[in-house]
FISEVO-597902 format. One line per 4 residues: their letters; for each residue x, y, z of N, C-alpha, C. Coordinates in steps of 0.2 Angstrom, whole numbers, always signed. Layout:
N
A	X Y Z X Y Z X Y Z | ... .
***
This chain:
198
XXXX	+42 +201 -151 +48 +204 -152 +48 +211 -150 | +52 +213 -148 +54 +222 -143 +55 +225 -147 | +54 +232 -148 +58 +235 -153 +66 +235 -154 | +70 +237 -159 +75 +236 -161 +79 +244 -157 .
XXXX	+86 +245 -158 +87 +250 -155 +86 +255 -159 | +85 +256 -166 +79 +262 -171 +72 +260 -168 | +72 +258 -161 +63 +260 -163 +59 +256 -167 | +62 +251 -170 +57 +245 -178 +55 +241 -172 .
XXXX	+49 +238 -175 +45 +233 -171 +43 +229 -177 | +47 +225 -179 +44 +220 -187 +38 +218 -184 | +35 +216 -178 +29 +213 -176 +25 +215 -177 | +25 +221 -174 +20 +228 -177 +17 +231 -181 .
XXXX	+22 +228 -188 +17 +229 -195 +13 +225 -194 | +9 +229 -197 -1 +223 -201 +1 +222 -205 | -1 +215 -207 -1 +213 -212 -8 +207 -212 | -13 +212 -214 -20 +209 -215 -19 +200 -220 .
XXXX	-22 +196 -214 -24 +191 -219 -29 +189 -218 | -36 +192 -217 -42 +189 -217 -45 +192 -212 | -54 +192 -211 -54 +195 -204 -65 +196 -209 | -68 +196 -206 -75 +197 -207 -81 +205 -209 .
XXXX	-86 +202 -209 -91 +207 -210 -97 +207 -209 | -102 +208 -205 -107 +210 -204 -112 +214 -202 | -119 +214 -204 -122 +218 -200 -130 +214 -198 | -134 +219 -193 -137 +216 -190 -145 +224 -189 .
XXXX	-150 +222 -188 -155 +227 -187 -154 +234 -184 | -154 +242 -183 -153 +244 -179 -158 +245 -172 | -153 +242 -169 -159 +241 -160 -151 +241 -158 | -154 +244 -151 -150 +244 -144 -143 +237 -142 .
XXXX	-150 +231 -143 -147 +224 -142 -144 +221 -147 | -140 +223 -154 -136 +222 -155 -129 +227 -156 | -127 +229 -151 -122 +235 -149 -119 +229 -145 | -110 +227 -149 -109 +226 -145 -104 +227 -139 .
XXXX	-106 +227 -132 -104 +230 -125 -96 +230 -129 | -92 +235 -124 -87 +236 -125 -82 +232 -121 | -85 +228 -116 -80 +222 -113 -80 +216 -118 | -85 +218 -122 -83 +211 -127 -80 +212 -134 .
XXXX	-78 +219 -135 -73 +219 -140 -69 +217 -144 | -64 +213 -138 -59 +210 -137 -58 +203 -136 | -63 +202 -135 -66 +193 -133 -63 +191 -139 | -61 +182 -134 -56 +178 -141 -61 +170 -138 .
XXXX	-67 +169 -142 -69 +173 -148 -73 +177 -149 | -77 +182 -153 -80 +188 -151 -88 +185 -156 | -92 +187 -150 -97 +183 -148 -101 +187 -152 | -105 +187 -157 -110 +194 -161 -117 +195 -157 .
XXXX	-120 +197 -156 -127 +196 -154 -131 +193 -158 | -137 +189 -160 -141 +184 -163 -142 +187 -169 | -145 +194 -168 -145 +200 -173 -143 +199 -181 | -135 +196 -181 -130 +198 -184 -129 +193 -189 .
XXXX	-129 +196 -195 -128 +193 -201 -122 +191 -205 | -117 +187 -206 -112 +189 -210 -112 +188 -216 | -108 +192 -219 -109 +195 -224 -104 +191 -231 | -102 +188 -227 -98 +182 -231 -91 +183 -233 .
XXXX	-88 +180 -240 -84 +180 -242 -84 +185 -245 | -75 +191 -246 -74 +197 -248 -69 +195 -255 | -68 +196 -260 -66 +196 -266 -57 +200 -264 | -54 +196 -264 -45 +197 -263 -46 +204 -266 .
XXXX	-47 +208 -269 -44 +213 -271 -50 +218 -268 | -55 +217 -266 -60 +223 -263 -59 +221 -255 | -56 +219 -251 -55 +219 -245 -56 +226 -245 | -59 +227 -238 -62 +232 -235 -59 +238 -235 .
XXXX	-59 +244 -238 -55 +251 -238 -58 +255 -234 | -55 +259 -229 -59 +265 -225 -54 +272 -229 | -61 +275 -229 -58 +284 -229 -62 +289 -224 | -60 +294 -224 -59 +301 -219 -58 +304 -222 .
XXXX	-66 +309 -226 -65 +316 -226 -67 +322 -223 | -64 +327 -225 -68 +332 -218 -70 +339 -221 | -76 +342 -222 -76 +349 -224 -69 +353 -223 | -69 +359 -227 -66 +363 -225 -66 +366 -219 .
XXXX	-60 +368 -219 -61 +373 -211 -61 +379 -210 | -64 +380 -206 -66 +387 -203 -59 +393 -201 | -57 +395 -207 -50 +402 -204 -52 +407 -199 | -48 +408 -196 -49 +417 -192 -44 +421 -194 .
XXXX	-46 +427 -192 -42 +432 -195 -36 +431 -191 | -35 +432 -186 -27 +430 -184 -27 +425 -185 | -21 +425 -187 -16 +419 -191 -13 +414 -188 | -14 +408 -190 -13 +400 -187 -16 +400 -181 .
XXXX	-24 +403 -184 -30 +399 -179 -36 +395 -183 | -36 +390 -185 -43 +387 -187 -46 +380 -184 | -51 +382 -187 -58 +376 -183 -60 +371 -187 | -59 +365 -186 -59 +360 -192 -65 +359 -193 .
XXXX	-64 +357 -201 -71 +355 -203 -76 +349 -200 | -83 +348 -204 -87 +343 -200 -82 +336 -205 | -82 +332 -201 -79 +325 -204 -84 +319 -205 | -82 +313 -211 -88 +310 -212 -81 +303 -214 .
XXXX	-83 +297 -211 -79 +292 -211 -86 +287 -216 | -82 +281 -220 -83 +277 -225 -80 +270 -223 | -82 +265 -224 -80 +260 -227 -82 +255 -235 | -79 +253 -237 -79 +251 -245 -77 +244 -245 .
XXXX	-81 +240 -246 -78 +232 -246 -82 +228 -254 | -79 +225 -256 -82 +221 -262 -84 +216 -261 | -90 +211 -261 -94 +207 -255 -94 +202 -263 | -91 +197 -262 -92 +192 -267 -96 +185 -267 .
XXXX	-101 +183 -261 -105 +179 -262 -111 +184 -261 | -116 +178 -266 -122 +183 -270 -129 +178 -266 | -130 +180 -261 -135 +176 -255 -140 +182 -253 | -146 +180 -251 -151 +184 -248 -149 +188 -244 .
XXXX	-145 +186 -239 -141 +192 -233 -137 +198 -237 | -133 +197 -243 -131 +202 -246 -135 +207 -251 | -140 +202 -254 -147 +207 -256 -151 +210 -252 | -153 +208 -242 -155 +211 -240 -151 +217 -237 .
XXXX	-143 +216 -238 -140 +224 -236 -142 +229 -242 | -138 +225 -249 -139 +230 -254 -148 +231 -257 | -152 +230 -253 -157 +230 -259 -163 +232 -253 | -160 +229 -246 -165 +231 -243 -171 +226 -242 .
XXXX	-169 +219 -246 -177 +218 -243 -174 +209 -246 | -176 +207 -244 -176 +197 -244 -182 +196 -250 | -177 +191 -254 -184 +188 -258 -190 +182 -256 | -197 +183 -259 -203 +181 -256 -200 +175 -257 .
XXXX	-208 +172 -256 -209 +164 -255 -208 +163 -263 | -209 +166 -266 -205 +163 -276 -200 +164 -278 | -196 +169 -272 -188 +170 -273 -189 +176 -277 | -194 +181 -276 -193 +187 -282 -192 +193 -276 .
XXXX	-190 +197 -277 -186 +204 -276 -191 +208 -282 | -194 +213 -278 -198 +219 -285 -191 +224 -281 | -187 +227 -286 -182 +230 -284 -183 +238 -284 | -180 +241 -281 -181 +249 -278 -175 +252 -283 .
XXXX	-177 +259 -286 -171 +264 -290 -167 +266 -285 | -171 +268 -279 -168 +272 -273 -161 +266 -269 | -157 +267 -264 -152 +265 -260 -157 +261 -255 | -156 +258 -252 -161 +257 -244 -158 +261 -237 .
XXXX	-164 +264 -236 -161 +269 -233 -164 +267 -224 | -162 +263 -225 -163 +260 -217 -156 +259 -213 | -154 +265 -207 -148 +260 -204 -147 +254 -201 | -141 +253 -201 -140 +245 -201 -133 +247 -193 .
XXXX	-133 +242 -190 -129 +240 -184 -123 +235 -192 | -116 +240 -191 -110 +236 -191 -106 +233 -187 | -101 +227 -190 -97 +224 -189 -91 +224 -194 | -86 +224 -191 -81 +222 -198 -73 +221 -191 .
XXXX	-73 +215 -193 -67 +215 -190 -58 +213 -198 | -53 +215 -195 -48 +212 -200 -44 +208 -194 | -39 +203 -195 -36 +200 -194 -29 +200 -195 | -21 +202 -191 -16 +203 -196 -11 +195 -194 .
XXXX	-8 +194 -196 -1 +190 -196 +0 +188 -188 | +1 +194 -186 +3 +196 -180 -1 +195 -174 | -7 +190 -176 -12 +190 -171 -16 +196 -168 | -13 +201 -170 -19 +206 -168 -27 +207 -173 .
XXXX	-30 +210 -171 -36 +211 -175 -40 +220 -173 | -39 +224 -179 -42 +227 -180 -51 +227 -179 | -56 +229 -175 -63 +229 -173 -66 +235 -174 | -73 +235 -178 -78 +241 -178 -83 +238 -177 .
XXXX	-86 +243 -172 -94 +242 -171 -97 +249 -172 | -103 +250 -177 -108 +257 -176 -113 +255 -181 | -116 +263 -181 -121 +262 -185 -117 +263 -193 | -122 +262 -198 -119 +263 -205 -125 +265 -209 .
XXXX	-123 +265 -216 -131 +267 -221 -125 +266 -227 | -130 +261 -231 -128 +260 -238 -129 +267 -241 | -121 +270 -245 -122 +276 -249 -120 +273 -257 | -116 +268 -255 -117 +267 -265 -116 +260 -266 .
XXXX	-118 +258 -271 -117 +251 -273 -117 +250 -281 | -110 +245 -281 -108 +247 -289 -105 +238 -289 | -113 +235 -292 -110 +228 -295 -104 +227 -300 | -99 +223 -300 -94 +223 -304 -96 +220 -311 .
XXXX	-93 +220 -317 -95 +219 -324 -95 +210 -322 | -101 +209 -326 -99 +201 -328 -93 +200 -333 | -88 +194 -331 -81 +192 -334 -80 +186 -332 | -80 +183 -339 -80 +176 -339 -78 +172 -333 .
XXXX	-77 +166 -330 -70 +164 -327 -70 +169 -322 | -72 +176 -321 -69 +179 -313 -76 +180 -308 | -72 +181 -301 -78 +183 -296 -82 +187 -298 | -87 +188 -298 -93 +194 -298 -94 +196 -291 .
XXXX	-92 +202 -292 -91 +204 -281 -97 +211 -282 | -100 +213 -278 -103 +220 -278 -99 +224 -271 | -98 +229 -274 -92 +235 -272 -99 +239 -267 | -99 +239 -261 -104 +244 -256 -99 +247 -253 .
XXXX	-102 +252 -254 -98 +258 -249 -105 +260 -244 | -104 +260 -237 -106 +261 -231 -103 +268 -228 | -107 +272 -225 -105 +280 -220 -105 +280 -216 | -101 +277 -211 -104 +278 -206 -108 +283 -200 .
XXXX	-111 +284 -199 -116 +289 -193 -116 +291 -186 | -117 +296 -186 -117 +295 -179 -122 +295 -176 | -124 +293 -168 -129 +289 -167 -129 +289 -160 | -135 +289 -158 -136 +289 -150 -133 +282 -147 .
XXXX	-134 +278 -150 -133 +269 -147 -122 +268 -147 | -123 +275 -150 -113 +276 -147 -113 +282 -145 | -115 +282 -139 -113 +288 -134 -106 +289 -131 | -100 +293 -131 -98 +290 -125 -99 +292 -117 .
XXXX	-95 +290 -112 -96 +295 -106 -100 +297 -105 | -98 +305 -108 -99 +310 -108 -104 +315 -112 | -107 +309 -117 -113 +310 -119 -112 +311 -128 | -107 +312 -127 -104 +314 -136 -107 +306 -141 .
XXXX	-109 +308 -147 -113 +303 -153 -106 +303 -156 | -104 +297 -157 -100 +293 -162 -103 +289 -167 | -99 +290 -173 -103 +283 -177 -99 +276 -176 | -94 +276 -174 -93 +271 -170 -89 +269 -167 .
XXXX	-88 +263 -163 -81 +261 -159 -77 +257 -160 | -70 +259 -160 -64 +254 -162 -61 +249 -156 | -59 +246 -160 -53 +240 -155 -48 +237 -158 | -41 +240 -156 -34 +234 -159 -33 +233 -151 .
XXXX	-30 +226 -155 -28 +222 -149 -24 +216 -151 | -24 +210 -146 -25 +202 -147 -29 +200 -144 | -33 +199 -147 -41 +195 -144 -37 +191 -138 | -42 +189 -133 -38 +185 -129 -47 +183 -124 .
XXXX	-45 +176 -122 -51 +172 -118 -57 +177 -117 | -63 +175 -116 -69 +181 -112 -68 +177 -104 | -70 +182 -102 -69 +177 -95 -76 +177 -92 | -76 +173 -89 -87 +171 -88 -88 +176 -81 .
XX	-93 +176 -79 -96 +181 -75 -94 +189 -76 | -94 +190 -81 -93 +198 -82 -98 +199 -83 .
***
């Protein structure tokens, strides 16, 4: 549908109904290319772990904050702060893959975890795509690092989800062009076929 003669395009609201998450080792060979971003279906590299099922009320949150900024003495000139981007999701199955994000390490051959007070401070290659109504799909790829992790309270009868918030970083393995480090790269769109020999 076209927009209306006010400019509305009812299509072009989101309205999130589902969409993934994972992540994968930091190396090179799971970055994925940016012709394949948009690929329908989008193809992960081997790498790539999902992260499962997200608890209806912790879908995925992003924030942006940015230091203060830098004033000059003439007036209505200033230089914005350094900026630092987050995502925040609540991970509701309780699988190795999720204790390897939050804990940093798979259990032995007994199934035991000797567990760490510290974060795991290894970066991780993300993914996170959302899904809307509208057939589009919101897409990230970058580096990240677990900065917190706050298991939900045991309650009878409900999900037990673990809330991780992820930073994302910036990173040589997202350079653009022109040499600049991003923590990572985006895609909206409609997925639409890969086409073969690219």
């Amino acid at each position: 549908m076209a927009a209306d003669s006010q400019g509305n395009d009812i299509e072009a609201v989101g309205v999130p109904i589902g969409g993934m998450v994972a992540f994968a080792p930091y190396a090179e060979e799971n970055v994925i290319a940016d012709a394949d971003m948009g690929a329908k279906p989008i193809t992960l590299p081997t790498g790539f772990k999902l992260l499962g099922l997200v608890k209806s009320d912790g879908a995925p949150q992003h924030t942006r904050e940015s230091d203060d900024a830098t004033e000059f003495w003439q007036k209505g000139y200033s230089m914005p702060g350094d900026g630092t981007r987050s995502i925040q999701v609540n991970l509701a199955e309780n699988t190795d893959t999720v204790l390897q994000l939050t804990e940093g390490k798979v259990p032995d051959t007994n199934g035991v975890i000797y567990v760490d007070s510290s974060l795991p401070d290894a970066r991780v290659i993300l993914f996170l795509a959302t899904k809307y109504k509208n057939g589009t799909e919101d897409r990230y790829n970058g580096v990240a690092q677990v900065t917190a992790i706050e298991p939900d309270q045991d309650e009878r009868g409900s999900v037990k989800g673990t809330s991780v918030t992820l930073e994302w970083r910036e990173d040589e393995l997202f350079a653009d062009a022109d040499g600049k480090l991003h923590p990572f790269k985006f895609w909206h769109g409609t997925p639409t076929a890969a086409t073969t020999g690219a």
